[in-house]
C-alpha positions in Angstrom: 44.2 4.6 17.7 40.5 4.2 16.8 38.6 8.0 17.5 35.0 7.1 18.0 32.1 10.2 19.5 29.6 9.4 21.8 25.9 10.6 21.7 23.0 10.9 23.4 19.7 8.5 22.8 17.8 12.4 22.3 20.6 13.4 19.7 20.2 10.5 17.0 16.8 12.1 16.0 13.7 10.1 14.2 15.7 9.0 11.4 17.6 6.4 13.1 16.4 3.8 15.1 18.1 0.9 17.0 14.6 -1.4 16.9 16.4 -5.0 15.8 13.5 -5.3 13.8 14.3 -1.9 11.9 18.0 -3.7 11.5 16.6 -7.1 10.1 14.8 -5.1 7.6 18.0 -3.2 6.4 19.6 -6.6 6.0 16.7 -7.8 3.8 16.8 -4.6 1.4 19.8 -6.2 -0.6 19.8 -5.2 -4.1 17.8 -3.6 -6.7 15.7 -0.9 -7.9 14.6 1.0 -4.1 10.9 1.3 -3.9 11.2 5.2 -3.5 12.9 5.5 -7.1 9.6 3.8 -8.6 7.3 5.6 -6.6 5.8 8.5 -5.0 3.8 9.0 -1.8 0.5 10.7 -2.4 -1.1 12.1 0.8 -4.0 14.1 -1.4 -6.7 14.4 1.3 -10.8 14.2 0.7 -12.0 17.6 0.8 -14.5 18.1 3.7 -17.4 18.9 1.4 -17.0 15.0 -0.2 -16.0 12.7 2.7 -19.7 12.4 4.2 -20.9 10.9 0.7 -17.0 9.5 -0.1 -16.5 5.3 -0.4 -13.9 4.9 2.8 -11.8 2.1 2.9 -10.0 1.0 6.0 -7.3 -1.7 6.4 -9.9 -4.9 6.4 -11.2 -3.8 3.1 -7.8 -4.6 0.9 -6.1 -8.0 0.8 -4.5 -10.2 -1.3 -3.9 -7.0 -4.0 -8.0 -6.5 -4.2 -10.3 -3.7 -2.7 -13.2 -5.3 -1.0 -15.9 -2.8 -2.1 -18.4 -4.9 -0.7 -17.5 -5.0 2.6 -16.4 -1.2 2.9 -20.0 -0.5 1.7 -21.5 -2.0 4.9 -19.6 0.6 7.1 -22.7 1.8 9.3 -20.8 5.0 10.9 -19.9 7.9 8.4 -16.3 8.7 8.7 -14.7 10.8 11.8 -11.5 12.2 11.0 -9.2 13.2 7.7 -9.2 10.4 5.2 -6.7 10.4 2.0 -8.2 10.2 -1.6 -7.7 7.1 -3.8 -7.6 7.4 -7.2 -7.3 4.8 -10.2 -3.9 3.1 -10.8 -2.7 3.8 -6.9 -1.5 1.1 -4.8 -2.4 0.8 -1.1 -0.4 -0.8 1.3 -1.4 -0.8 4.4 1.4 -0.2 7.2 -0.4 -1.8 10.1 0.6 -5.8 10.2 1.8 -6.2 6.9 1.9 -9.8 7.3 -2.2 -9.9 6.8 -1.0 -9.0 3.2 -3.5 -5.7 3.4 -1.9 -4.2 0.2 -4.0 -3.8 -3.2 -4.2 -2.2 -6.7 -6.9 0.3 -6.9 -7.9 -0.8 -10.6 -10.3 1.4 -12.6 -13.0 -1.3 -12.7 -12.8 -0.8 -8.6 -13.0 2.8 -9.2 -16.0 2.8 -11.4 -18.1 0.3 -9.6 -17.6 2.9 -6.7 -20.7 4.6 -9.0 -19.2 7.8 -9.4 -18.7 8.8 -5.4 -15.6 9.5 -4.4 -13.2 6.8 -2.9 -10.8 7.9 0.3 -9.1 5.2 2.7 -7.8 5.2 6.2 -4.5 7.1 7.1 -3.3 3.8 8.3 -2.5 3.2 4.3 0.7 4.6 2.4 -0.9 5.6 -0.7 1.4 5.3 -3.5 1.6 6.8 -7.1 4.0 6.4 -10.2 7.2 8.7 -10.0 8.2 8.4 -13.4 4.2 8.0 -15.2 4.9 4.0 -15.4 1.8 1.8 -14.3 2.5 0.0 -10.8 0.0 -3.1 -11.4 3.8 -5.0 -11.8 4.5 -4.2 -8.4 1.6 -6.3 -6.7 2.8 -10.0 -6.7 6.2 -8.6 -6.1 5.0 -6.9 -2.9 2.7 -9.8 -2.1 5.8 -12.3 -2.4 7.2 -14.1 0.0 10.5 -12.0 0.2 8.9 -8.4 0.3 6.6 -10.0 2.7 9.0 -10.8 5.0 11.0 -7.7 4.5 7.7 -5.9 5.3 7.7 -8.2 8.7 10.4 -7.7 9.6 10.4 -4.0 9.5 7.8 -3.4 11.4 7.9 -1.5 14.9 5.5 -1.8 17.8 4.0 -3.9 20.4 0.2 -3.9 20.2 -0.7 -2.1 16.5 3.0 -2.8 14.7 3.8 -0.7 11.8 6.0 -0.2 8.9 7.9 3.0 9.1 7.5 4.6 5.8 12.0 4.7 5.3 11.9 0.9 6.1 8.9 0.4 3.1 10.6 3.0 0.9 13.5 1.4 0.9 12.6 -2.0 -0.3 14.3 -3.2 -3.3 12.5 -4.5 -6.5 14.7 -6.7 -8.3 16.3 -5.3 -11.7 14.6 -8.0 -13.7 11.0 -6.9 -12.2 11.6 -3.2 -12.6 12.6 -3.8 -16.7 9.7 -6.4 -17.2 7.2 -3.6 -15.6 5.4 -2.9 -18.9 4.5 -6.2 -19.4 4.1 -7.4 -16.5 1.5 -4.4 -15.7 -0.6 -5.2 -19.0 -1.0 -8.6 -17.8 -2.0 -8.1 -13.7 -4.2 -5.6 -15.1 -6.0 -8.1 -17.2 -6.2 -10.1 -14.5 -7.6 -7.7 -12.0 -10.0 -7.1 -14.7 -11.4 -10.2 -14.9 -11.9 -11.0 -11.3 -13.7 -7.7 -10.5 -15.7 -8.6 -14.0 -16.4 -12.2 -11.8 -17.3 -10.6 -9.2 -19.8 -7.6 -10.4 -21.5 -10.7 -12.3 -21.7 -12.6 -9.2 -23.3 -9.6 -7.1 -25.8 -8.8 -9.8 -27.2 -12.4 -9.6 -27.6 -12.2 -6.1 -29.3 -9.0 -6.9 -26.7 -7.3 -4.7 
């Protein structure tokens, strides 16, 4: 005879949700390297003394694996509240609607056209670091893919301002060939990145920007 327990809704704690959407996303993880072996959360915060003269980004300022410097220079209203610091070779990914593909490489050209200030974003973005001292440029067009993309959909929770539970993003898996490929593949999205912030400084300076 089958022995089963039953438990109250209050007893099955934070960890375990019964959102569909939390169950789609467990179906998508399949196999592969999990996202928390490659990586570690960073939730370094500006100190007070530096967020009045800080570079903030907020979710509308990183898309398509770029930082919009640009546009999170015309923020009028100094920040209110705590804001995490961003430093070269992170990678943001923003866990409010994932599907506007709000995740980006913070590349040191980004870094240094930010003239020396510091740069902080917007709680509303996991900030994510190396684990094992390996560069993470590899990891953007796998995260901007159309698979982690609609893992990253699916996983997220919430009526009006859906979100990505940090478990559901953590436990994405990168394929084996992607993880073994990383030091390549890193060398050439950096290059890349490179040029199109290159393309783009030139393009500002001949507006006179």
């Amino acid at each position: 005879m089958a022995s089963f327990v039953i438990r109250t809704l209050g007893e099955l704690g934070d960890e375990l949700s019964l959102a569909p959407e939390r169950q789609r996303a467990s179906e998508l993880a399949g196999g592969g390297v999990a996202l928390e072996d490659l990586v570690v959360l960073r939730n370094e915060r500006l100190a007070p003394e530096d967020i009045g003269r800080a570079l903030i980004l907020d979710t509308t300022h990183t898309r398509d694996g770029l930082v919009d410097l640009v546009s999170a220079r015309r923020a009028s209203a100094p920040p209110r509240s705590a804001k995490k610091r961003v430093r070269a070779g992170d990678l943001l990914v923003s866990r409010l609607r994932p599907y506007l593909r709000q995740i980006a490489f913070v590349h040191p050209r980004a870094v240094a056209a930010c003239g020396g200030v510091p740069l902080g974003c917007s709680t509303e973005y996991y900030v994510l670091a190396p684990r094992d001292g390996q560069r993470l440029e590899y990891l953007l067009p796998f995260l901007l893919g159309p698979e982690a993309q609609a893992f990253l959909a699916a996983g997220q929770e919430g009526g009006h301002h859906p979100r990505v539970p940090l478990e559901t993003l953590l436990a994405l898996r990168v394929p084996v060939g992607v993880v073994r490929s990383r030091a390549p593949a890193s060398v050439r999205v950096d290059a890349s990145l490179a040029e199109v912030y290159r393309a783009l400084g030139d393009f500002q300076r001949a507006l006179g920007a």
